[in-house]
mmJSON file of the N, C-alpha and C atoms, coordinates in Angstrom:
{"data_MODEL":{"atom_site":{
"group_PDB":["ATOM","ATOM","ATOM","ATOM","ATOM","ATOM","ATOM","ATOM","ATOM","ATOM","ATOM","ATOM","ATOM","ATOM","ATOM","ATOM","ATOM","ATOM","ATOM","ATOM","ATOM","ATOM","ATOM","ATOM","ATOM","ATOM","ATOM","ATOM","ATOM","ATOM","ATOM","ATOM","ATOM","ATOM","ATOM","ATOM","ATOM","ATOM","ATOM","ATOM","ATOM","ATOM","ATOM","ATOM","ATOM","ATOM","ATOM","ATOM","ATOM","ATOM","ATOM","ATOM","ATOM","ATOM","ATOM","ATOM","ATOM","ATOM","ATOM","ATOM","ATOM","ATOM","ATOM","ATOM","ATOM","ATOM","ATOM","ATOM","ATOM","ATOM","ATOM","ATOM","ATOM","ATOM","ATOM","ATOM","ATOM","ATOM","ATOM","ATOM","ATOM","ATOM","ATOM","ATOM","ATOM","ATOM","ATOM","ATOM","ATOM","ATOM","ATOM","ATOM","ATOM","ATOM","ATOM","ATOM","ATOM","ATOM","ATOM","ATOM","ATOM","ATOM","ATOM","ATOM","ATOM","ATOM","ATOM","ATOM","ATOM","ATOM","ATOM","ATOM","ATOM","ATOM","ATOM","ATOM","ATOM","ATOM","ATOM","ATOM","ATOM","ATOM","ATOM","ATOM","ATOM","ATOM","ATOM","ATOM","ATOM","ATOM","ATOM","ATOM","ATOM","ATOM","ATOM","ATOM","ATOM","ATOM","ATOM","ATOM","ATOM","ATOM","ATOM","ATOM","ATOM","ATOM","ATOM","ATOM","ATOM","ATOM","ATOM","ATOM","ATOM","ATOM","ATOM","ATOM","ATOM","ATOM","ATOM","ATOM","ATOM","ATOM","ATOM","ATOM","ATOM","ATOM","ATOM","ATOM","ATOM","ATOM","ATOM","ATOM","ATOM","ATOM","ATOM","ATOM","ATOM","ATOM","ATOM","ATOM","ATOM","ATOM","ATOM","ATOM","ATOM","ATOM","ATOM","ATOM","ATOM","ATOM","ATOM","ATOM","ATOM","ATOM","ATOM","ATOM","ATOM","ATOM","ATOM","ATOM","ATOM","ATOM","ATOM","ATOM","ATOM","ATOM","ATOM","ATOM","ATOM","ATOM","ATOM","ATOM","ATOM","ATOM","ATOM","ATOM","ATOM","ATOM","ATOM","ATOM","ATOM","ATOM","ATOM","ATOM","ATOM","ATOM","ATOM","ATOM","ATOM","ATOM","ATOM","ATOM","ATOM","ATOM","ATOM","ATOM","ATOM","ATOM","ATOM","ATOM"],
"id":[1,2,3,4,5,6,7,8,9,10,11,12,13,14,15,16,17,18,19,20,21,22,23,24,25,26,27,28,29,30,31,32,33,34,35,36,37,38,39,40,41,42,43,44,45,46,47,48,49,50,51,52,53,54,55,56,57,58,59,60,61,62,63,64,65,66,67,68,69,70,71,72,73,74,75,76,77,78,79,80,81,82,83,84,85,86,87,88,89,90,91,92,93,94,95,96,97,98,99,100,101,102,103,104,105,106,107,108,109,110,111,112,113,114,115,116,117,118,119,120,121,122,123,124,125,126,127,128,129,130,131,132,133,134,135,136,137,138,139,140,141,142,143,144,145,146,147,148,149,150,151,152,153,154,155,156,157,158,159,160,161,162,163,164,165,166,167,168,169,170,171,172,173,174,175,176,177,178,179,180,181,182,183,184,185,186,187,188,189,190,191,192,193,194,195,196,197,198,199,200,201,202,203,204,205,206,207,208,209,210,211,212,213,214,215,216,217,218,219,220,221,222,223,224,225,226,227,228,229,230,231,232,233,234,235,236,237,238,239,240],
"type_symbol":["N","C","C","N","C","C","N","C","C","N","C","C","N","C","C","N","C","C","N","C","C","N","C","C","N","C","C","N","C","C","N","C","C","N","C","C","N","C","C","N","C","C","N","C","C","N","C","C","N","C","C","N","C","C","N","C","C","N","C","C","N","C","C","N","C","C","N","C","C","N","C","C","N","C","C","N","C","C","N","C","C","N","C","C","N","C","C","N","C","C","N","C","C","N","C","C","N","C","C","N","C","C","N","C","C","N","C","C","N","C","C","N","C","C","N","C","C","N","C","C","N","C","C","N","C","C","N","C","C","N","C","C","N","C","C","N","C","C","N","C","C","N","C","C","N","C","C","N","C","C","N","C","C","N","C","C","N","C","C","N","C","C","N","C","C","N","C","C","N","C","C","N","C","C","N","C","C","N","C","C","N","C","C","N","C","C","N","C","C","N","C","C","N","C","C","N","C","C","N","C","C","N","C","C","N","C","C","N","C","C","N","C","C","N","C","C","N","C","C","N","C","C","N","C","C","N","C","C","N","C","C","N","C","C","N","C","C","N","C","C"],
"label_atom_id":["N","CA","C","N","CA","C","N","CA","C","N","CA","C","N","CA","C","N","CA","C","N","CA","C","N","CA","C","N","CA","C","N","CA","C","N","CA","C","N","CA","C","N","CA","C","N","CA","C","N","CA","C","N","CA","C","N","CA","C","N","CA","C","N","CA","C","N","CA","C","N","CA","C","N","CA","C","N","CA","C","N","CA","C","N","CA","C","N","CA","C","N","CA","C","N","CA","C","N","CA","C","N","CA","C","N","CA","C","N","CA","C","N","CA","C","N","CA","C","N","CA","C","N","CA","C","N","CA","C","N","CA","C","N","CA","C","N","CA","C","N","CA","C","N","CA","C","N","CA","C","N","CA","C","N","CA","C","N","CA","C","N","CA","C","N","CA","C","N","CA","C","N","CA","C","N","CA","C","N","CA","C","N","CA","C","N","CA","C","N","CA","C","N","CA","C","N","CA","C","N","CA","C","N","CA","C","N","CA","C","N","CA","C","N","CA","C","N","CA","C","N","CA","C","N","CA","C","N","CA","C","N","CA","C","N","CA","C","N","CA","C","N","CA","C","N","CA","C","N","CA","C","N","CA","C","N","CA","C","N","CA","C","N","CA","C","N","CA","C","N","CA","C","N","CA","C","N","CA","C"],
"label_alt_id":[null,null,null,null,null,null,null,null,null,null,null,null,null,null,null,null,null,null,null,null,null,null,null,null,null,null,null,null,null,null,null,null,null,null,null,null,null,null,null,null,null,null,null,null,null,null,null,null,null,null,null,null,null,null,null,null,null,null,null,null,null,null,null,null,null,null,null,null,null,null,null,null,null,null,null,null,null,null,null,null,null,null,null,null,null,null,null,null,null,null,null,null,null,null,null,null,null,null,null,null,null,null,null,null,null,null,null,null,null,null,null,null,null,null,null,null,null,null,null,null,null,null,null,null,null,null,null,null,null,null,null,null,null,null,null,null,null,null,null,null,null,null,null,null,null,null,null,null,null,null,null,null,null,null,null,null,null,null,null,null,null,null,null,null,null,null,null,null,null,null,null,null,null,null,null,null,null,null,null,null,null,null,null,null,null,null,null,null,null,null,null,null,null,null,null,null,null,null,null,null,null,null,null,null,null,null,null,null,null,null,null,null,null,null,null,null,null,null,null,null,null,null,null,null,null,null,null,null,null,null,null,null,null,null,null,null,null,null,null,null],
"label_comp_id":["UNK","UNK","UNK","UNK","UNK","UNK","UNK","UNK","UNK","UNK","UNK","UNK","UNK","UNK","UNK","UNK","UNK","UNK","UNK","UNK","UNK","UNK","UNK","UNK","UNK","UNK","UNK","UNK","UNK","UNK","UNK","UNK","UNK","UNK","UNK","UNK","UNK","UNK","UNK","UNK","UNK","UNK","UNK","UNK","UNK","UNK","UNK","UNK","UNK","UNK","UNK","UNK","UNK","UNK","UNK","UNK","UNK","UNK","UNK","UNK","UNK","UNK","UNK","UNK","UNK","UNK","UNK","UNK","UNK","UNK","UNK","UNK","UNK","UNK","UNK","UNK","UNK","UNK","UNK","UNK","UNK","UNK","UNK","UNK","UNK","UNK","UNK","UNK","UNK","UNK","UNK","UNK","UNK","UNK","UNK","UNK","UNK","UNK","UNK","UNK","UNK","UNK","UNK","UNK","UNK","UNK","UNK","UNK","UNK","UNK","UNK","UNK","UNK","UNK","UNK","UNK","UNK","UNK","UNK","UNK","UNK","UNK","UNK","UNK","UNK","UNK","UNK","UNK","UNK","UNK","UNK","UNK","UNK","UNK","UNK","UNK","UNK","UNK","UNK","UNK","UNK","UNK","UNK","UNK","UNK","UNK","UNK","UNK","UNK","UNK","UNK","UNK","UNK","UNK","UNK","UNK","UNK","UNK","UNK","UNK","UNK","UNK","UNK","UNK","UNK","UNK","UNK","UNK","UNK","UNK","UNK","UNK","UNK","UNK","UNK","UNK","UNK","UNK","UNK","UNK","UNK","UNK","UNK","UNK","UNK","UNK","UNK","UNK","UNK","UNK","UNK","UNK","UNK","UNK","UNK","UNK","UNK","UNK","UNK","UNK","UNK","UNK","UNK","UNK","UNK","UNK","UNK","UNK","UNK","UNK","UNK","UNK","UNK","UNK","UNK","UNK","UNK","UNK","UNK","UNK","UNK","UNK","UNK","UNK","UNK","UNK","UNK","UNK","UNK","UNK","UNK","UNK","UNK","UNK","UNK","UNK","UNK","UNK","UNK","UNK"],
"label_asym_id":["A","A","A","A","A","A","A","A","A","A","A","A","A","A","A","A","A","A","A","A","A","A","A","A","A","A","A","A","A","A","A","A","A","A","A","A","A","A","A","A","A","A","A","A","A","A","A","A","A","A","A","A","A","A","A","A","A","A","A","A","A","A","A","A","A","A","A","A","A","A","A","A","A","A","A","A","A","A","A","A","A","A","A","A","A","A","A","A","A","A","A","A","A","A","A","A","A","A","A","A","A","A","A","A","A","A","A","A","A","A","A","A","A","A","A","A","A","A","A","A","A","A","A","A","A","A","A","A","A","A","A","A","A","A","A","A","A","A","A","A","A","A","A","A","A","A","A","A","A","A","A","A","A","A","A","A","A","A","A","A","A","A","A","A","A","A","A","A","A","A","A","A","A","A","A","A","A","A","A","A","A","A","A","A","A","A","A","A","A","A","A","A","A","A","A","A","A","A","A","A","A","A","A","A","A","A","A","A","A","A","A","A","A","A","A","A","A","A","A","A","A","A","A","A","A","A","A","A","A","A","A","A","A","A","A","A","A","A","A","A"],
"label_entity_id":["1","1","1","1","1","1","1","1","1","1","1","1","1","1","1","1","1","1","1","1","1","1","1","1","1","1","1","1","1","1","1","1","1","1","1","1","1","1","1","1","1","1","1","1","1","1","1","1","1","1","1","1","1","1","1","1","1","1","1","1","1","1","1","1","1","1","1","1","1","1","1","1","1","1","1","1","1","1","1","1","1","1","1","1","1","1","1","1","1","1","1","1","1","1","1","1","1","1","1","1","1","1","1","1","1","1","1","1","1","1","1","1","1","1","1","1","1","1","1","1","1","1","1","1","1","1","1","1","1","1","1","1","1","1","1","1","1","1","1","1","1","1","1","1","1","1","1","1","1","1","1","1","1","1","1","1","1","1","1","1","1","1","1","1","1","1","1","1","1","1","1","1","1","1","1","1","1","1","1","1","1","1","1","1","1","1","1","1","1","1","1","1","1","1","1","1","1","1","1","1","1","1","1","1","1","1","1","1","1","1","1","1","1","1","1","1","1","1","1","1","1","1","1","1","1","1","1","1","1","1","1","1","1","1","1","1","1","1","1","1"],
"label_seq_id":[1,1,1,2,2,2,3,3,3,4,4,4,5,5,5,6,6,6,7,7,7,8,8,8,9,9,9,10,10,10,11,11,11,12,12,12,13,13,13,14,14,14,15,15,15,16,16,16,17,17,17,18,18,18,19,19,19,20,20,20,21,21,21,22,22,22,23,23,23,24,24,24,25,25,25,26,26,26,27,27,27,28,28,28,29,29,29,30,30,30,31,31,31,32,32,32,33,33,33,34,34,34,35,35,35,36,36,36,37,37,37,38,38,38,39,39,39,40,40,40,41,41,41,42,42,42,43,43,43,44,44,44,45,45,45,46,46,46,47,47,47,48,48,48,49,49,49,50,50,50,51,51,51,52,52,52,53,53,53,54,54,54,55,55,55,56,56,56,57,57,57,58,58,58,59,59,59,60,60,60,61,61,61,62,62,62,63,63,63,64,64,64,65,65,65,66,66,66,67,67,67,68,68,68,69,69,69,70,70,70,71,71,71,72,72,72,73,73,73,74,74,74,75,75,75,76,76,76,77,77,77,78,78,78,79,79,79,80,80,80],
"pdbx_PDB_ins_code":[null,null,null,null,null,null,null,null,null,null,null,null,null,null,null,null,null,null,null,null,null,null,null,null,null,null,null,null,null,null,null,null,null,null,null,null,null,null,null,null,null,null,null,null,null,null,null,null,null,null,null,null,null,null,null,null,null,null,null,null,null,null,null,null,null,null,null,null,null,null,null,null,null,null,null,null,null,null,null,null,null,null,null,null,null,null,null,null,null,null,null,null,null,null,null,null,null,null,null,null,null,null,null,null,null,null,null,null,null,null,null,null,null,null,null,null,null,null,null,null,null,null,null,null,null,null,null,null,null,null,null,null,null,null,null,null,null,null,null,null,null,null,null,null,null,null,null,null,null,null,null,null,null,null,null,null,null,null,null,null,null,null,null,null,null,null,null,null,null,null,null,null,null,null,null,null,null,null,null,null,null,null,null,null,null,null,null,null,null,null,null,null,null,null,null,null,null,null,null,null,null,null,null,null,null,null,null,null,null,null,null,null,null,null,null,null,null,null,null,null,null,null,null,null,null,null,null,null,null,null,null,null,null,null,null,null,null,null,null,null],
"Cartn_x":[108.848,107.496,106.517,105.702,104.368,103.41,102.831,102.128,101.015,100.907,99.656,97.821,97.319,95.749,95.198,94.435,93.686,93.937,95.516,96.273,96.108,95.847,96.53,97.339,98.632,99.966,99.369,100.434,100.254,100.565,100.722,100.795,99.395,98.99,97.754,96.12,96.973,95.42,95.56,97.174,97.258,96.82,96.991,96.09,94.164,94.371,92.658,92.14,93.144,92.511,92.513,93.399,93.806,92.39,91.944,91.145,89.597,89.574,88.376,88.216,89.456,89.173,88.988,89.51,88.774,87.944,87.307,85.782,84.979,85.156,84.097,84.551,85.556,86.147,86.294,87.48,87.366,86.472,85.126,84.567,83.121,83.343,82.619,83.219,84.548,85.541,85.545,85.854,85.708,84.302,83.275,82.022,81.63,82.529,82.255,83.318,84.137,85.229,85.066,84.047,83.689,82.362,81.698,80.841,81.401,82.466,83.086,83.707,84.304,85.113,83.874,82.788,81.328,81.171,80.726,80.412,81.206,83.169,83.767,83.949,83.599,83.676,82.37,81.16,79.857,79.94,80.942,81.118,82.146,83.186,83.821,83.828,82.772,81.629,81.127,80.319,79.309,80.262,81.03,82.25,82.839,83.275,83.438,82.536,81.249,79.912,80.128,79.78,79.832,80.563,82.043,83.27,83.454,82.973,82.917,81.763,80.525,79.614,79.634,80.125,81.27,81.536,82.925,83.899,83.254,81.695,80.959,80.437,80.045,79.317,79.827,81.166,81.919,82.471,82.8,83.326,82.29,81.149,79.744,79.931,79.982,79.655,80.677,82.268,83.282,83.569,82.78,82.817,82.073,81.138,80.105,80.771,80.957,81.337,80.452,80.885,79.778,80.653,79.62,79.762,78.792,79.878,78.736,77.693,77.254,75.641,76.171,75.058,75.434,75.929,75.103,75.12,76.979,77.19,78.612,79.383,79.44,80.704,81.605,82.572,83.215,83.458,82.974,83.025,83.486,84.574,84.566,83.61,83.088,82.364,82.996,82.622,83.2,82.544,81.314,80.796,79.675,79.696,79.005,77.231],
"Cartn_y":[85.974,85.908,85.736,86.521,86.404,86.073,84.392,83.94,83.826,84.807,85.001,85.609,84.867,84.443,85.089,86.455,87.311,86.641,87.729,87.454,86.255,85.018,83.547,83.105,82.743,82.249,80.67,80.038,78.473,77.764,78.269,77.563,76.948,78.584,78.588,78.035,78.095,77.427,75.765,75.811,73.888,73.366,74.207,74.032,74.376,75.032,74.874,73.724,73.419,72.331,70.974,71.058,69.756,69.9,71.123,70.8,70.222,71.074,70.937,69.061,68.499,67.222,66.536,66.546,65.914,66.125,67.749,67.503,67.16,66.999,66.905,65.423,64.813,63.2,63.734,62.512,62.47,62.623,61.834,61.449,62.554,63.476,64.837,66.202,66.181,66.997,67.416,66.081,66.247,66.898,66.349,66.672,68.635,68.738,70.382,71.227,70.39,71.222,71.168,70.377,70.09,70.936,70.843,72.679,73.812,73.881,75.304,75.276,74.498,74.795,75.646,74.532,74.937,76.217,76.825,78.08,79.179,78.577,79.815,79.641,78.917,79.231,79.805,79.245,80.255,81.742,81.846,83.518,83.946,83.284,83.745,84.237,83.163,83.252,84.732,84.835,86.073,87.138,86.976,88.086,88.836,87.614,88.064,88.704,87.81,88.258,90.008,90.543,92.134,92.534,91.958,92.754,93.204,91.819,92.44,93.374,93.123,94.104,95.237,96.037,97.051,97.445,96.751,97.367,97.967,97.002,97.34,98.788,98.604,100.048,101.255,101.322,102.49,102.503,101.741,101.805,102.444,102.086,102.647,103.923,104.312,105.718,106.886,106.144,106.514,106.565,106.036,106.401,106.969,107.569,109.028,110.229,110.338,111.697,112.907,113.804,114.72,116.226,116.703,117.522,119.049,120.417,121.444,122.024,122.38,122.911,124.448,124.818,126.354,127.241,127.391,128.243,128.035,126.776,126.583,126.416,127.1,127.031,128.082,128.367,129.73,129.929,129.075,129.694,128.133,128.395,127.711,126.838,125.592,125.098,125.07,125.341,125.329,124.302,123.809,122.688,123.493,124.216,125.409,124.867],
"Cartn_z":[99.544,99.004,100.163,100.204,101.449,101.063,101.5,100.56,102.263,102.712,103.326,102.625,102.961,102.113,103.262,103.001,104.152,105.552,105.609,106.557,107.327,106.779,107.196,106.68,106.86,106.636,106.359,105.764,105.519,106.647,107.882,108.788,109.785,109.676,110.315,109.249,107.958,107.299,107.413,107.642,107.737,109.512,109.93,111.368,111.639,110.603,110.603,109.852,108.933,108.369,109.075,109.662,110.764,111.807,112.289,113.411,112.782,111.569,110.6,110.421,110.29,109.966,111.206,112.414,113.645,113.816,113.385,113.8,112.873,111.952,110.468,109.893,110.384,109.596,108.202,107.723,106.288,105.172,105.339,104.583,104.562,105.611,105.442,105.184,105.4,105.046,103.544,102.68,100.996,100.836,101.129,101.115,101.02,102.319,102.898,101.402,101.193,100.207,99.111,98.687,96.877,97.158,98.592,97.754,97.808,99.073,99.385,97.741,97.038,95.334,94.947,94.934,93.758,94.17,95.244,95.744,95.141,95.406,94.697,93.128,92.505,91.02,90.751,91.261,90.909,91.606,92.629,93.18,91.935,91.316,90.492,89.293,88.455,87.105,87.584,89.163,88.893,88.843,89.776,89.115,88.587,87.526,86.312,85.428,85.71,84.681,84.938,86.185,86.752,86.003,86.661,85.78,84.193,83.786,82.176,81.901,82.642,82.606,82.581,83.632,83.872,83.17,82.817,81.542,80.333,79.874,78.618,78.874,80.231,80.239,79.957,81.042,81.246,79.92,78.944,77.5,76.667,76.717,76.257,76.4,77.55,78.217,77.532,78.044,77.459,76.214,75.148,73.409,72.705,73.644,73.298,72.702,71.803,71.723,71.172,72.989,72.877,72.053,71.017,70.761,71.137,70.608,71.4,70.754,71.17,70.918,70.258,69.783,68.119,69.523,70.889,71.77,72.671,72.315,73.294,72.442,71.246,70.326,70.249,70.686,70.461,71.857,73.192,74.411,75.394,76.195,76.809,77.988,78.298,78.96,80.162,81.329,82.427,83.287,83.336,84.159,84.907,85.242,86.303,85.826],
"occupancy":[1.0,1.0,1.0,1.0,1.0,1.0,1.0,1.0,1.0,1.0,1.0,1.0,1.0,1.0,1.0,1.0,1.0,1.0,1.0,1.0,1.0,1.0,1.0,1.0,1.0,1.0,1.0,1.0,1.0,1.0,1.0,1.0,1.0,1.0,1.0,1.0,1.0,1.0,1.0,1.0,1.0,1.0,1.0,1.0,1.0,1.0,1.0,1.0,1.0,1.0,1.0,1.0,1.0,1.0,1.0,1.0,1.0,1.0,1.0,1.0,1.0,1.0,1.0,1.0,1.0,1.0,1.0,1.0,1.0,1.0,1.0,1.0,1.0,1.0,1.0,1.0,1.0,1.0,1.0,1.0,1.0,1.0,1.0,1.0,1.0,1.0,1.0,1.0,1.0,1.0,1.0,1.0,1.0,1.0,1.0,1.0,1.0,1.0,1.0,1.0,1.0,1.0,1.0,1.0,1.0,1.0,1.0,1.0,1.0,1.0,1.0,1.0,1.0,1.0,1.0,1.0,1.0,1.0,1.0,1.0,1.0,1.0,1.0,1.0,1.0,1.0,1.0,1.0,1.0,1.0,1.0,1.0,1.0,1.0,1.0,1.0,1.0,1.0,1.0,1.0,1.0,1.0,1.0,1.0,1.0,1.0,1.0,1.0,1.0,1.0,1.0,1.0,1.0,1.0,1.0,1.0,1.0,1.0,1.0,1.0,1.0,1.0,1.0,1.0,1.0,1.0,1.0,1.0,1.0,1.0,1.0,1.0,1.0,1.0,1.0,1.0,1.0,1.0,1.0,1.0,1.0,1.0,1.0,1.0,1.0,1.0,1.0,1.0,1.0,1.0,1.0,1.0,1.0,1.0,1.0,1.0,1.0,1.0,1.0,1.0,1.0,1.0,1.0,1.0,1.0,1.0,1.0,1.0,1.0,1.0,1.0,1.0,1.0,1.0,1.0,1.0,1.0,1.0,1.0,1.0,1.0,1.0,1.0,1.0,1.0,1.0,1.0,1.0,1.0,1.0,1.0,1.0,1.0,1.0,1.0,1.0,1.0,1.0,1.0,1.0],
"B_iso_or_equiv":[0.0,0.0,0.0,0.0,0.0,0.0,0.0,0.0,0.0,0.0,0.0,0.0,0.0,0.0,0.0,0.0,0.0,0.0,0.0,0.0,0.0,0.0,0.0,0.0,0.0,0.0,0.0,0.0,0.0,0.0,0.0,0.0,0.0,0.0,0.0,0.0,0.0,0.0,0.0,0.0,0.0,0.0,0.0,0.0,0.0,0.0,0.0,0.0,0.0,0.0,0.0,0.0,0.0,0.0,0.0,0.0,0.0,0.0,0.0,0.0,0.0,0.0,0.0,0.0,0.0,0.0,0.0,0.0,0.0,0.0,0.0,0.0,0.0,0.0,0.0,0.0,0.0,0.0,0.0,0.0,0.0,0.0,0.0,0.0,0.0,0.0,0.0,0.0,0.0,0.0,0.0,0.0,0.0,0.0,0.0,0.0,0.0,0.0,0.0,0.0,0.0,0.0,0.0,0.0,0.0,0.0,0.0,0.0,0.0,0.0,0.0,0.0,0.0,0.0,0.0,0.0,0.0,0.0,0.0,0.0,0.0,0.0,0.0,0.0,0.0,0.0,0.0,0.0,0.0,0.0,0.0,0.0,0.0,0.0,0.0,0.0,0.0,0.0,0.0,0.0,0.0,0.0,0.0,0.0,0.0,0.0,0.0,0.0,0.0,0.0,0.0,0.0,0.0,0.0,0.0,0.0,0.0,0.0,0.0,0.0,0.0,0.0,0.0,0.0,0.0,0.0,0.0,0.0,0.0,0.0,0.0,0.0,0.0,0.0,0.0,0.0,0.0,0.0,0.0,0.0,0.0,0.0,0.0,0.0,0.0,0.0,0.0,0.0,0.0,0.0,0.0,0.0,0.0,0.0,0.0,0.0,0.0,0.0,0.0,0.0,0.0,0.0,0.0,0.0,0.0,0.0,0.0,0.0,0.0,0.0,0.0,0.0,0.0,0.0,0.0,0.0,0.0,0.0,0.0,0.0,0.0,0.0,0.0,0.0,0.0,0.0,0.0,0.0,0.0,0.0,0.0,0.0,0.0,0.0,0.0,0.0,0.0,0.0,0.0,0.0],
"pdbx_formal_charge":[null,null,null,null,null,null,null,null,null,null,null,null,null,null,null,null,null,null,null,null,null,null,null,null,null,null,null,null,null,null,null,null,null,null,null,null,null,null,null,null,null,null,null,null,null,null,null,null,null,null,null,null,null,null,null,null,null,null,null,null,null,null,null,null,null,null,null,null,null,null,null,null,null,null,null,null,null,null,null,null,null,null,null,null,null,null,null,null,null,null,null,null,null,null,null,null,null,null,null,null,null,null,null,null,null,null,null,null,null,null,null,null,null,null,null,null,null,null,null,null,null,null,null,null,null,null,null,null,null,null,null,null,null,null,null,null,null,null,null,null,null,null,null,null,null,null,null,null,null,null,null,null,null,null,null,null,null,null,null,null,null,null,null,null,null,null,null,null,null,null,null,null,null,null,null,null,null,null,null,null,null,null,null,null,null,null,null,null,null,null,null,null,null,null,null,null,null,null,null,null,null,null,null,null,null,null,null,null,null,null,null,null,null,null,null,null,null,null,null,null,null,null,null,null,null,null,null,null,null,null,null,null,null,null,null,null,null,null,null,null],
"auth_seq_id":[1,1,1,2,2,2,3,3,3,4,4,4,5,5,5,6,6,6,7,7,7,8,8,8,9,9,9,10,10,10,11,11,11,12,12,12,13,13,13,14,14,14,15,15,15,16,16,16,17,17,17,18,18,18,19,19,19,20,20,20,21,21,21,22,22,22,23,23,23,24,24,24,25,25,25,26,26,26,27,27,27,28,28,28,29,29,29,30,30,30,31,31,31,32,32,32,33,33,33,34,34,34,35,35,35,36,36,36,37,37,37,38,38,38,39,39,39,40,40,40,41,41,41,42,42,42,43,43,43,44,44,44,45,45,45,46,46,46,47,47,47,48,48,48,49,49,49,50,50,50,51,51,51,52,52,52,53,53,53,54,54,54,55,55,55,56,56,56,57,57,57,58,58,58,59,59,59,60,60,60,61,61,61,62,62,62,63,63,63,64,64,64,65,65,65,66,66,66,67,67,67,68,68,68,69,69,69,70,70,70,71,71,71,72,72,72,73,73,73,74,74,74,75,75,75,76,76,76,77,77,77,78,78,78,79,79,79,80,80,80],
"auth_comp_id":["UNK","UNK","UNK","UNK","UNK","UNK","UNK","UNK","UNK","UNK","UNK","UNK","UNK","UNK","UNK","UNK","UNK","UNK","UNK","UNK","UNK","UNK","UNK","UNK","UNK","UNK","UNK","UNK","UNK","UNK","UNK","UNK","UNK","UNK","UNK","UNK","UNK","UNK","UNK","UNK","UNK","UNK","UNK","UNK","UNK","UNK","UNK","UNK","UNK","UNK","UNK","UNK","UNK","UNK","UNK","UNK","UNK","UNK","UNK","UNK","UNK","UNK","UNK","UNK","UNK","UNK","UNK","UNK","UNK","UNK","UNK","UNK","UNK","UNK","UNK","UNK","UNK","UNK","UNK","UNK","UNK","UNK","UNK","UNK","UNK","UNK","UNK","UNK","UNK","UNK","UNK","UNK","UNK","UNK","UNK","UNK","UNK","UNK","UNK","UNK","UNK","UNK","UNK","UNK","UNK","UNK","UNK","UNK","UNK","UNK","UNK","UNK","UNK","UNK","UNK","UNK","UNK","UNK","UNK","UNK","UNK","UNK","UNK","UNK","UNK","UNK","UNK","UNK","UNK","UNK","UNK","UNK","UNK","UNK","UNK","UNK","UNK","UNK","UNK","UNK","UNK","UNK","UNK","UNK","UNK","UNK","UNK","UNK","UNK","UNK","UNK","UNK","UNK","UNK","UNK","UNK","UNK","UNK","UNK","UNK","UNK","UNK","UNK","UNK","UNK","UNK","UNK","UNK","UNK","UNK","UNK","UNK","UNK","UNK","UNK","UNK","UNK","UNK","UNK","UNK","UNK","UNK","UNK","UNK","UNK","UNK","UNK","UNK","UNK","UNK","UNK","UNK","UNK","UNK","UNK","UNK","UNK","UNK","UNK","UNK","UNK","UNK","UNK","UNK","UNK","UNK","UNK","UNK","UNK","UNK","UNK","UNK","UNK","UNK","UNK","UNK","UNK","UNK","UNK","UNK","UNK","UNK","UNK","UNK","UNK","UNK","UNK","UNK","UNK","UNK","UNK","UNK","UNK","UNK","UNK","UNK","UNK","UNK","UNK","UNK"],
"auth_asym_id":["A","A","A","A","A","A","A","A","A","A","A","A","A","A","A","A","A","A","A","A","A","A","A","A","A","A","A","A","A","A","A","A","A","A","A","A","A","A","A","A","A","A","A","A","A","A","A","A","A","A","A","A","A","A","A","A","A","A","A","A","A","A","A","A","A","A","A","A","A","A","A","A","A","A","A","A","A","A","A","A","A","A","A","A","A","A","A","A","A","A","A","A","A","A","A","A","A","A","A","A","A","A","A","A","A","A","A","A","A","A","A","A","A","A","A","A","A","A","A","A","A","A","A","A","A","A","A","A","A","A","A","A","A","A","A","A","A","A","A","A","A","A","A","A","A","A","A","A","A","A","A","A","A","A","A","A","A","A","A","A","A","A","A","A","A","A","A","A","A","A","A","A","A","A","A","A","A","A","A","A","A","A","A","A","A","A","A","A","A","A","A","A","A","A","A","A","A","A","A","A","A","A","A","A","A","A","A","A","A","A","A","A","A","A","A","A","A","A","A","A","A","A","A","A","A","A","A","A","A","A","A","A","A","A","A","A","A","A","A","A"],
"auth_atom_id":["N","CA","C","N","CA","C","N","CA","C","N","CA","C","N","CA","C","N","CA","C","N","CA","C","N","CA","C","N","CA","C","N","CA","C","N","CA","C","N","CA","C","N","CA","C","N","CA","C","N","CA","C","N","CA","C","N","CA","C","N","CA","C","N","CA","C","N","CA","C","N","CA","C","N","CA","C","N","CA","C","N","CA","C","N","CA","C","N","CA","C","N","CA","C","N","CA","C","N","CA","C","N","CA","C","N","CA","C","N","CA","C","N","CA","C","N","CA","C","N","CA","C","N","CA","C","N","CA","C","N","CA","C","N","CA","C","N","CA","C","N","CA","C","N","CA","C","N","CA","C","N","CA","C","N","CA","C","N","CA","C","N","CA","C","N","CA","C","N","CA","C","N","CA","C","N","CA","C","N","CA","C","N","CA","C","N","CA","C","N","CA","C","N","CA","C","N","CA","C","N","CA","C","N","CA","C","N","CA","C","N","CA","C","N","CA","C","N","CA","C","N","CA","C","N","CA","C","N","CA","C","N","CA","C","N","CA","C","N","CA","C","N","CA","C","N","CA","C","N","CA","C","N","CA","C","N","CA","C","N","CA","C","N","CA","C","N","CA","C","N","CA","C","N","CA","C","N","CA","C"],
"pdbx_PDB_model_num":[1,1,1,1,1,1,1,1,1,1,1,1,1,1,1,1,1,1,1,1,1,1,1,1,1,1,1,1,1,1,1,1,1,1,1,1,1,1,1,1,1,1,1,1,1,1,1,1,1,1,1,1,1,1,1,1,1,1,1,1,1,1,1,1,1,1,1,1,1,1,1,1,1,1,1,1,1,1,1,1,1,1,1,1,1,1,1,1,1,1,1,1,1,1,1,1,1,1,1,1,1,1,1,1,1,1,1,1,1,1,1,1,1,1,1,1,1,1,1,1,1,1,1,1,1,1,1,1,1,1,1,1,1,1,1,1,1,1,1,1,1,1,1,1,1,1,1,1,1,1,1,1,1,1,1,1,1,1,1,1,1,1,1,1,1,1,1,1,1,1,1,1,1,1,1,1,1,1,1,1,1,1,1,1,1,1,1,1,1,1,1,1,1,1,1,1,1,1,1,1,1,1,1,1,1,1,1,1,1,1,1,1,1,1,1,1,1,1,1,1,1,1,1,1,1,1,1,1,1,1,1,1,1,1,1,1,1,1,1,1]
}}}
């Protein structure tokens, strides 16, 4: 199993986190990581918001059904 996270291995994110806490201490560390959470669930919400957005549209778009005109009946449509 390759449980590399945009190509950082768990080795190298447990070494960034190690340097992150000598320079930032404990008690600013939590601080930096309870907004970095907040940040990715409000990047995740908008996300999603798009994504389902999306889906409505192209479903919209995709349940049109076009029919032909008196002039394109009897004749194949070619796109041209």
């Amino acid at each position: 199993m390759d449980m590399d996270f945009f190509g950082v291995g768990p080795l190298e994110i447990l070494f960034i986190a190690l340097i992150a806490f000598v320079i930032f201490g404990p008690k600013r560390i939590f601080e930096i990581s309870r907004n970095l959470g907040r940040a990715m669930r409000e990047i995740s919400r908008t996300a999603s918001g798009f994504s389902a957005r999306l889906e409505r549209e192209i479903g919209d778009q995709t349940s049109i059904d076009i029919k032909p005109t008196g002039s394109e009946k009897g004749r194949e449509v070619t796109g041209e």
